[in-house]
Structure formats: C-alpha cells, structure tokens
N, C-alpha and C positions, 0 to 999 in steps of 0.2 A: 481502217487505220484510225489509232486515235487523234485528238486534235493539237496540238503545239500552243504551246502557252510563250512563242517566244515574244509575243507582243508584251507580255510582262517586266522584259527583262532591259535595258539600255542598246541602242544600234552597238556602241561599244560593245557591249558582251555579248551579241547577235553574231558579230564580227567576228573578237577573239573565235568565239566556238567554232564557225566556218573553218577559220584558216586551223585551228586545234584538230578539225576531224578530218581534214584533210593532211592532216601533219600524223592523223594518227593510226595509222597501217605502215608495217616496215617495208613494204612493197616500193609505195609512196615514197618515204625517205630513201628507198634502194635509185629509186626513179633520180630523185633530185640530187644524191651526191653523183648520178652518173652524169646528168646533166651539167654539174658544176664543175666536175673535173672536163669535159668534155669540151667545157666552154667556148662551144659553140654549136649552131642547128643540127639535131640528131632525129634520123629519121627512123629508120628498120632496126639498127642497131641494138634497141632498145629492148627489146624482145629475145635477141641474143645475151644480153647480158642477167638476164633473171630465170630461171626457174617456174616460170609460169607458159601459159599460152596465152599467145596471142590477144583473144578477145580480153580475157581477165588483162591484162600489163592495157590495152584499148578502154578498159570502164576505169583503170587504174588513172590512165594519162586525161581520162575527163574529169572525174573527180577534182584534181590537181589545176585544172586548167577551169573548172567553174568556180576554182574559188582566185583563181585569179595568181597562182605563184608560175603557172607557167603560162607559154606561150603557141600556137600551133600556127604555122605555114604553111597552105598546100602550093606543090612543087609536084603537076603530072602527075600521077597517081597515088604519092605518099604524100603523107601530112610529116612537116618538121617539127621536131619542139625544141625551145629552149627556156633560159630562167626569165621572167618579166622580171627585170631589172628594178622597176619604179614601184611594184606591187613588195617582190623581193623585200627591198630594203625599207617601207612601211611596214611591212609586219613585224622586221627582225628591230626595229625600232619597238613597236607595241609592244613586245614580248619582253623589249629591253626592261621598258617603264612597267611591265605588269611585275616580271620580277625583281625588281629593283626595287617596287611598292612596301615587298615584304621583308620585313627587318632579318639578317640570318644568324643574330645572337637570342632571336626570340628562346623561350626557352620554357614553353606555355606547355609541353608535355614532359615533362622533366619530373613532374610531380609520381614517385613512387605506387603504384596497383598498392591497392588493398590487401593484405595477405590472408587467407583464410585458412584456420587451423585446420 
C-alpha cells in the first residue's frame, strides 16, 4: 500500500476527511437517517431495512462508529447502535463553518469556455 501523506495536511482537515469518508457511501447515510428517525437503540433491525447483507451493513456500522457519529452497546448477543449525540453535533457544527467559509455569490467560473471555430 502506498504511504499517506496525511501528516501534511492540518488535524482539522485530517478530521473533516474522516467524518467526509464516512459520510460518504449512501449505505452509511441510509444507516443514519434510520438511526435518526429511530431515535433510539437499534439493534437487528438494521439489516432489515437495507438491501445488503448482513456482514456488509456490519463493516458499514464500523466505519461509522470508528469515526465517531455512532455509537454501539452490547445487550446479550447483539450490539445496539444509535447517534453519538456529542460527536453528532461537532461535526454538524464543522461542516456548518467549513461551508459557511465559502461565499455563495462567488462567481469565479462564470467566465465564458473559449470557443473554437
């Protein structure tokens, strides 16, 4: 494998990416609006409501839970998940101020292609 150059980059933007690549499979987002609507500890269910099997929706719910947006409780044989409230709303705060950074009258590709006869 090759080597990561993330020591390059700011713990901030180390960060963003984590929670961005975990944010970025619809699987993932399928996970956490079932979670949110749920809103509360869901254990098997999870696997029922997706299109997947089992193991996959299982590397799906680590993903999510090593970057810190969910949460897991073993209960007896199953593991529960739900949203980490306190991780949750840090991120959705950084995502606030990362696009909020960006002005949305910019208008920096507006500039007309060249036309070739």
């Amino acid at each position: 494998m090759g080597q990561t150059k993330n020591d390059k980059f700011t713990t901030a933007q180390n960060e963003m990416a984590v929670y961005a690549k975990a944010l970025g499979h619809p699987a993932r987002i399928a996970i956490l609006e079932y979670l949110v609507k749920a809103n509360s500890c869901v254990c098997g269910d999870i696997v029922d409501e997706l299109p997947l099997s089992q193991s996959t929706v299982s590397q799906h719910l680590k993903e999510l839970k090593n970057a810190g947006l969910i949460e897991g409780t073993i209960e007896g044989p199953s593991v529960c998940y739900c949203i980490n409230n306190k991780t949750w709303s840090m991120v959705k705060e950084k995502f606030v101020v990362f696009f909020d950074s960006v002005p949305i009258d910019s208008n920096c590709c507006s500039v007309k292609p060249i036309q070739f006869l």
